[in-house]
C-alpha positions as CSV (number, residue, x, y, z in Angstrom):
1,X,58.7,122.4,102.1
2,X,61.1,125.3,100.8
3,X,63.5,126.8,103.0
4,X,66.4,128.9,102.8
5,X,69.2,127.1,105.0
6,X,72.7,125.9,103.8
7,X,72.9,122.1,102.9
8,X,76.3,120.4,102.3
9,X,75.5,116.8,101.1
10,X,77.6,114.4,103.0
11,X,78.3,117.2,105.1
12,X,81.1,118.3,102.1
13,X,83.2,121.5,103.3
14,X,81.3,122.0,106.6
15,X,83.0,122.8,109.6
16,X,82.5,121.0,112.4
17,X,84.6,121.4,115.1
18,X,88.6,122.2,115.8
19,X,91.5,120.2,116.5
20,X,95.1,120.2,117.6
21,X,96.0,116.5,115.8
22,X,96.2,116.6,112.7
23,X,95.8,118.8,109.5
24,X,95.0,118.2,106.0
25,X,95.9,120.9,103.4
26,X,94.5,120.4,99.7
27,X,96.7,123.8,98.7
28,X,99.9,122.2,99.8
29,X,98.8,118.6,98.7
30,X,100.3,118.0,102.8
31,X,99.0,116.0,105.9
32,X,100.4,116.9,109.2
33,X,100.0,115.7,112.9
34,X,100.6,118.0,115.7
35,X,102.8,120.5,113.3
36,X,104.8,117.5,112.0
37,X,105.1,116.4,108.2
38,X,103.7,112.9,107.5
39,X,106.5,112.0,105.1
40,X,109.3,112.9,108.5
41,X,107.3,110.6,110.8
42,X,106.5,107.7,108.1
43,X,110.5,108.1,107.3
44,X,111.9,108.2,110.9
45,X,109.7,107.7,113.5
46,X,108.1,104.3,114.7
47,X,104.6,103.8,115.5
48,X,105.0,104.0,119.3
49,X,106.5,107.5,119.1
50,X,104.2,108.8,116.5
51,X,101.0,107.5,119.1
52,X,102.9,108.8,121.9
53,X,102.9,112.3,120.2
54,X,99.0,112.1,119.5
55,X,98.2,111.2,122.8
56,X,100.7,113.7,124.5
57,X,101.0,116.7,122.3
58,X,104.7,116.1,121.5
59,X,107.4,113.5,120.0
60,X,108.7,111.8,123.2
61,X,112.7,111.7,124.0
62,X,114.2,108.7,124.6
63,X,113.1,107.7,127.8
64,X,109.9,108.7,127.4
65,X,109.6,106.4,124.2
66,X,111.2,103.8,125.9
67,X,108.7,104.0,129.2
68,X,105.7,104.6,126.8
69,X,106.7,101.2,124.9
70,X,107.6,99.7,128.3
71,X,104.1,100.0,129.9
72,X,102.0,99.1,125.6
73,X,103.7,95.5,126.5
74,X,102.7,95.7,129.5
75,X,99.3,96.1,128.5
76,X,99.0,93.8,125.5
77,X,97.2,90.6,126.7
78,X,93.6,90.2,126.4
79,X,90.8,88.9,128.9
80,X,90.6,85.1,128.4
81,X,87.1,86.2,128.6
82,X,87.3,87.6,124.7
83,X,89.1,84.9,124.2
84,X,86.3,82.2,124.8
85,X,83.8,84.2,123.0
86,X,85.7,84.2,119.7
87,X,85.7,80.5,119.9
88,X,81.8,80.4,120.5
89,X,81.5,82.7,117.2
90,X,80.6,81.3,113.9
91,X,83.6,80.7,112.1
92,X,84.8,82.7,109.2
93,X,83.3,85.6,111.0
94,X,84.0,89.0,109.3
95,X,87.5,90.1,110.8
96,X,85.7,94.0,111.5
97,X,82.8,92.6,113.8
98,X,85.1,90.5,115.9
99,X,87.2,93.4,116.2
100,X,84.0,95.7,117.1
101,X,82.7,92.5,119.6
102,X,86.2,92.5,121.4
103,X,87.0,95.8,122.1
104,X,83.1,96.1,123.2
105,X,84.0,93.8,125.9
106,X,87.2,95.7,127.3
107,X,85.6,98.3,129.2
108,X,84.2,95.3,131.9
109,X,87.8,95.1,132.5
110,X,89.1,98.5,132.6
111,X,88.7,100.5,136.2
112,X,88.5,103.5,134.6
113,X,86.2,102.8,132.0
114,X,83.7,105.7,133.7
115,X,86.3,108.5,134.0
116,X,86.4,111.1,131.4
117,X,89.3,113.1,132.9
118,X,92.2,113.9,130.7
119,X,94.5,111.6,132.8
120,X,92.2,108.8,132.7
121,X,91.5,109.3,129.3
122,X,95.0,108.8,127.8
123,X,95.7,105.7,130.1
124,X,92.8,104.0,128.6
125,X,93.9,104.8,125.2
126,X,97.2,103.7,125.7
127,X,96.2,100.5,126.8
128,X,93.6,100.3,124.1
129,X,96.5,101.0,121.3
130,X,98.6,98.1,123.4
131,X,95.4,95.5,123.1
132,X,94.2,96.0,119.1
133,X,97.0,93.4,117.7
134,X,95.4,90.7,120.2
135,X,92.1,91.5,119.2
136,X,92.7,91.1,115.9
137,X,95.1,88.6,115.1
138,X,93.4,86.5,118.3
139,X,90.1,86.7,116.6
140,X,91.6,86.3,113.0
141,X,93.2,83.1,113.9
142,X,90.2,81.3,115.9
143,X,88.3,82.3,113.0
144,X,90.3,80.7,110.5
145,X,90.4,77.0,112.8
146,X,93.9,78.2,114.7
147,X,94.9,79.3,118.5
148,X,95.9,82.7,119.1
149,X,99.9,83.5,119.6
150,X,101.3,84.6,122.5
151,X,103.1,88.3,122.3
152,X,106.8,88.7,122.5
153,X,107.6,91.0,124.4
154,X,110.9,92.0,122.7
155,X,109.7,93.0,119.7
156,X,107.9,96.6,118.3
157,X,103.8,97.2,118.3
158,X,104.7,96.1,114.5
159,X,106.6,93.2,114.6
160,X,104.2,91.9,117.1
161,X,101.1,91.8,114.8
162,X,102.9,90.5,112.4
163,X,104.3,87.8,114.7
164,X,101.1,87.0,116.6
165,X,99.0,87.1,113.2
166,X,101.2,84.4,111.6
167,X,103.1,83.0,114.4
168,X,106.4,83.5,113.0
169,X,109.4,86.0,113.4
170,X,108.9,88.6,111.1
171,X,111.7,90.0,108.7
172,X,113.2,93.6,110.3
173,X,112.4,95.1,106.6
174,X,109.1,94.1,106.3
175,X,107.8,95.4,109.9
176,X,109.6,98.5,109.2
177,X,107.6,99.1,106.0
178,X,104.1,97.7,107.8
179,X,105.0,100.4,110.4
180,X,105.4,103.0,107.7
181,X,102.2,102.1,106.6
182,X,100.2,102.5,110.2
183,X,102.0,106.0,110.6
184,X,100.3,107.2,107.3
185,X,97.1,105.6,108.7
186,X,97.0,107.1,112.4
187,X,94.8,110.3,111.5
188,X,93.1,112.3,108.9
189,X,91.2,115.1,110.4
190,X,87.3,114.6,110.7
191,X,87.3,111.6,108.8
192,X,84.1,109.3,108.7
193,X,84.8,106.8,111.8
194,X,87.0,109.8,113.2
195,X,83.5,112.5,113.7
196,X,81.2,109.2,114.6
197,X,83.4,108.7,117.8
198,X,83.5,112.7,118.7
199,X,79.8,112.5,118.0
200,X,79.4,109.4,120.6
201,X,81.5,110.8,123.4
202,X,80.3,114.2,123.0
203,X,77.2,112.8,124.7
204,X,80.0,112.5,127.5
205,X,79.4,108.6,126.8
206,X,83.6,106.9,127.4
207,X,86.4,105.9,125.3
208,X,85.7,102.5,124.8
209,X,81.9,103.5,123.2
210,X,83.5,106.1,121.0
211,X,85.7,103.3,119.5
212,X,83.4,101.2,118.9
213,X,81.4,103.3,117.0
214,X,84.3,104.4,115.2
215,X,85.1,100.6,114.4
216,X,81.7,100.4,112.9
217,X,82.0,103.3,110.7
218,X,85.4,102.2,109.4
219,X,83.6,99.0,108.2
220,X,81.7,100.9,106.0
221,X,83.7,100.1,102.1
222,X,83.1,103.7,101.5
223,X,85.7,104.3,104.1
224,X,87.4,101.6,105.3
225,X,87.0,98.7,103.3
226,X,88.9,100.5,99.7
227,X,92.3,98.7,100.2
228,X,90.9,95.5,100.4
229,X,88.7,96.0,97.0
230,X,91.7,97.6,95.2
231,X,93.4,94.2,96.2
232,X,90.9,92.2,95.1
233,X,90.7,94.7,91.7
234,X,94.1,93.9,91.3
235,X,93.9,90.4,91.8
236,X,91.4,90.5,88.8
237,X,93.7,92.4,86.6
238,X,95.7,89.5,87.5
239,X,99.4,90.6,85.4
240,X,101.2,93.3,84.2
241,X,100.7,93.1,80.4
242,X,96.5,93.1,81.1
243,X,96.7,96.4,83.1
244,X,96.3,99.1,80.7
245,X,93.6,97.5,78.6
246,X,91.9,96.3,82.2
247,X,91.6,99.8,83.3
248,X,90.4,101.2,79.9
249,X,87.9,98.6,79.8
250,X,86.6,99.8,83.5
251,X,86.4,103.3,82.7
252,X,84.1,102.9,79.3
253,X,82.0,100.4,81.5
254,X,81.5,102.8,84.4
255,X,83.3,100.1,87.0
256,X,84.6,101.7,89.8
257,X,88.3,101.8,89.6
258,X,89.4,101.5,93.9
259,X,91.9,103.6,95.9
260,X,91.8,106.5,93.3
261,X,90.3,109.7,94.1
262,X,90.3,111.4,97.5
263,X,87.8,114.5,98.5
264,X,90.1,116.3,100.1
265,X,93.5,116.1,97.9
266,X,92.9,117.4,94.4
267,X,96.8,116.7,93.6
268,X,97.8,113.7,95.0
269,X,97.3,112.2,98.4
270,X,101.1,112.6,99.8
271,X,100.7,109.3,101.8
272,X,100.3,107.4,98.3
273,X,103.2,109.3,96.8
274,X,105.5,108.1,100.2
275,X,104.1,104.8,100.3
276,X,104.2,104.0,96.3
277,X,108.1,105.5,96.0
278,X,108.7,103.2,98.9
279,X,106.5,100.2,97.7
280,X,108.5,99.6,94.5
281,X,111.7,98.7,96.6
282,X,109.2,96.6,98.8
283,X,108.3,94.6,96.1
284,X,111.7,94.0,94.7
285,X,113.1,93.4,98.1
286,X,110.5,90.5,98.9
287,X,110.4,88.9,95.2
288,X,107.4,90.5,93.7
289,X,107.9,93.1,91.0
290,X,105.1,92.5,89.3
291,X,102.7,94.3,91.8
292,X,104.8,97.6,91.8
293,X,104.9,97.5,88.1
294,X,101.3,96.4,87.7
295,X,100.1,99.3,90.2
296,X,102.3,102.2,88.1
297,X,100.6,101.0,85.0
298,X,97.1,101.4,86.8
299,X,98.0,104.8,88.0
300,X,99.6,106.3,84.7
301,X,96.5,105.2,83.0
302,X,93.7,106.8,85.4
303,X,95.8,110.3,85.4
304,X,96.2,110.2,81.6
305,X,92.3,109.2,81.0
306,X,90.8,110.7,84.0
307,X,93.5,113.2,85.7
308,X,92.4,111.0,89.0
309,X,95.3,110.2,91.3
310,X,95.7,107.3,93.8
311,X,94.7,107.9,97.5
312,X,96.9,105.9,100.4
313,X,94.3,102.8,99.8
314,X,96.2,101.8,96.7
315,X,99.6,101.7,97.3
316,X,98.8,99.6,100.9
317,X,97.0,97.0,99.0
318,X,99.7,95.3,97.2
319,X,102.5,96.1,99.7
320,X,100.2,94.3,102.3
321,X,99.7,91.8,99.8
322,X,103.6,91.4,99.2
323,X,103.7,91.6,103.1
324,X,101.2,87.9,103.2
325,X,98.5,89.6,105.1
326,X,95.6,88.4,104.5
327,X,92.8,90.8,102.3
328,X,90.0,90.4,105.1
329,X,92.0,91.7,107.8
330,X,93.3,95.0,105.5
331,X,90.3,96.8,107.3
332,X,91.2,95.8,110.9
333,X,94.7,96.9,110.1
334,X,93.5,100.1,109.2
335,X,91.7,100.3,113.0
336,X,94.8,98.8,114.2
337,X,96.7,102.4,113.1
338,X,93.5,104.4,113.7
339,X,93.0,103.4,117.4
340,X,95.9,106.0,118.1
341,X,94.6,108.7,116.3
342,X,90.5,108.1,117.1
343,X,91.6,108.1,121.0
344,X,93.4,111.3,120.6
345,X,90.4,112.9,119.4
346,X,88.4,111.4,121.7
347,X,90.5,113.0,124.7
348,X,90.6,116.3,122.9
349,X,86.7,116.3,122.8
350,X,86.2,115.4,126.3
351,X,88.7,118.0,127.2
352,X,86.5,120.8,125.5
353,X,83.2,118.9,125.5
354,X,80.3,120.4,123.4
355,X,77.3,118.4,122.6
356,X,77.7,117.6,118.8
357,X,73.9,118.2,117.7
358,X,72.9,119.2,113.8
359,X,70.0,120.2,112.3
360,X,68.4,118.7,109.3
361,X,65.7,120.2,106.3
362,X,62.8,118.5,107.1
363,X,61.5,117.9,103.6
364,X,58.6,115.6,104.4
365,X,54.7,116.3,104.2
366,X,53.2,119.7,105.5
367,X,50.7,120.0,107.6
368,X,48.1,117.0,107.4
369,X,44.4,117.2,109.5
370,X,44.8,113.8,112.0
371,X,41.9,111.0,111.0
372,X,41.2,108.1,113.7
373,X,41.4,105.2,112.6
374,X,38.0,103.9,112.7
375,X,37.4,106.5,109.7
376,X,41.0,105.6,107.8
């Protein structure tokens, strides 16, 4: 059938909706949340202020931070309910369903999981923000044959992963930088996981359903899952002096070359440009050169054959990597920074709720005479 409506493959340059949170301009190669430049929060701001201002509207002074920190410890633990079913789960499970299976099992245990109100709204997303480290690292390390680590309650929403994922005290450096990193993950405007979990609680469904859909859209490697393959890319490139030739190699063979390339930035994502200027002191600060010089190589060679720059994924794939995190849980991590900005939107569309309903070109057969099908 012919027809004369707009298409936009993949949806490509449509709009479909407005937002307050967060704003990405191609012209000024620039991301912003509410009015503030990504490279300012990364640089200065923790991860608890930077959620506080997507949940509130507004950096929070000192005793807000502090009460807003005050009441994520509070709210950290998990039901020993999600405990016991990661230990009935196969193990080895994929670090993205657990995630998906646990949170999927907090709204039995959250009184307000049926109130859409504004007020109601940010309380459960504030606690959701405080439970994601548990539900990842506790599901992580029962997967892998270990028993979860109890949080400390001293220590930052970053220092805490990193302490309950390998039961350790982390260095004050390296949180720092794994902070930086979740800042320049918390939003991106209508991203992939970010419209499925508008889409879900547009039909006025809660919170807790719209992050779980948006869990299982980040799984997706066409959105989520490109730090852990540019990892894994790297780990096949495998030194420094095999990284030109590697990457020349890929592009006359078609391979895909990961964490280059971004739809919306057509000059350089500016979270890669923060988080590779700060990478290559990350790298020499923990012992591992190599990666930092390894990754520059890859990137001068895909802008001088292709013109293609690198897009956040790149960068956070070897500083993770020099961080010891594991490659399976890069993903979760990702959701673990993207909890804050995917319950923001989520408030902002029950706040001004309209049902989000496209249409599609129905290109199938025309009109066809019905047959029973005793004459079939």
């Amino acid at each position: 059938m012919t027809t004369t409506q707009a298409y936009s493959p993949g949806l490509e340059g449509v709009i479909a909706g407005e937002t307050e949170l967060s704003h990405v301009n191609p012209d000024l190669n620039s991301l912003v949340y509410r009015g503030y430049d990504i490279r300012d929060l990364a640089n200065h701001e923790s991860f608890e202020g930077v959620s506080y201002l997507m949940l509130h509207g507004k950096l929070p002074n000192k005793v807000q931070l502090e009460e807003f920190t005050r009441t994520l410890v509070k709210e950290r633990d998990i039901p020993t309910d999600i405990i016991d079913m990661y230990r009935s789960l196969p193990k080895n499970s994929n670090p993205m369903d657990l995630l998906r299976a646990g949170t999927a099992m907090l709204p039995f245990y959250d009184p307000e999981v049926g109130d859409n109100s504004h007020d109601a709204n940010v309380r459960k997303a504030t606690r959701l923000i405080a439970k994601f480290p548990a539900l990842i690292t506790a599901g992580y390390r029962i997967s892998q044959g270990k028993d979860p680590v109890a949080h400390d309650p001293d220590m930052t929403h970053a220092q805490n992963f990193l302490y309950t994922l390998h039961g350790e005290h982390p260095d004050e450096y390296a949180a720092n930088v794994f902070s930086q990193t979740l800042i320049c993950y918390v939003d991106h405007g209508y991203n992939a996981s970010t419209f499925a979990g508008r889409v879900t609680t547009s039909t006025l469904s809660d919170m807790h359903s719209g992050i779980v859909s948006a869990i299982g859209t980040l799984k997706g490697p066409l959105h989520g899952g490109a730090n852990e393959e540019a990892m894994k890319m790297m780990l096949e490139i495998g030194s420094v002096d095999k990284a030109e030739a590697w990457v020349l190699d890929a592009l006359a063979t078609k391979k895909k070359i990961m964490g280059f390339g971004h739809r919306a930035y057509k000059t350089g994502d500016p979270r890669a440009i923060l988080l590779i200027e700060n990478g290559k002191e990350v790298c020499s600060r923990l012992g591992h050169p190599e990666w930092d010089e390894m990754g520059r190589i890859v990137i001068d060679t895909m802008n001088r054959e292709k013109g293609i720059l690198p897009n956040v994924d790149f960068p956070t794939a070897y500083i993770y990597y020099v961080l010891g995190l594991p490659i399976e849980i890069y993903t979760p991590i990702f959701a673990l920074a993207r909890v804050a900005g995917w319950a923001a939107h989520i408030i902002e569309q029950h706040d001004g709720n309209r049902l989000i309903r496209p249409k599609a070109i129905y290109k199938g057969a025309g009109y066809q005479e019905y047959t029973p099908v005793d004459r079939r």
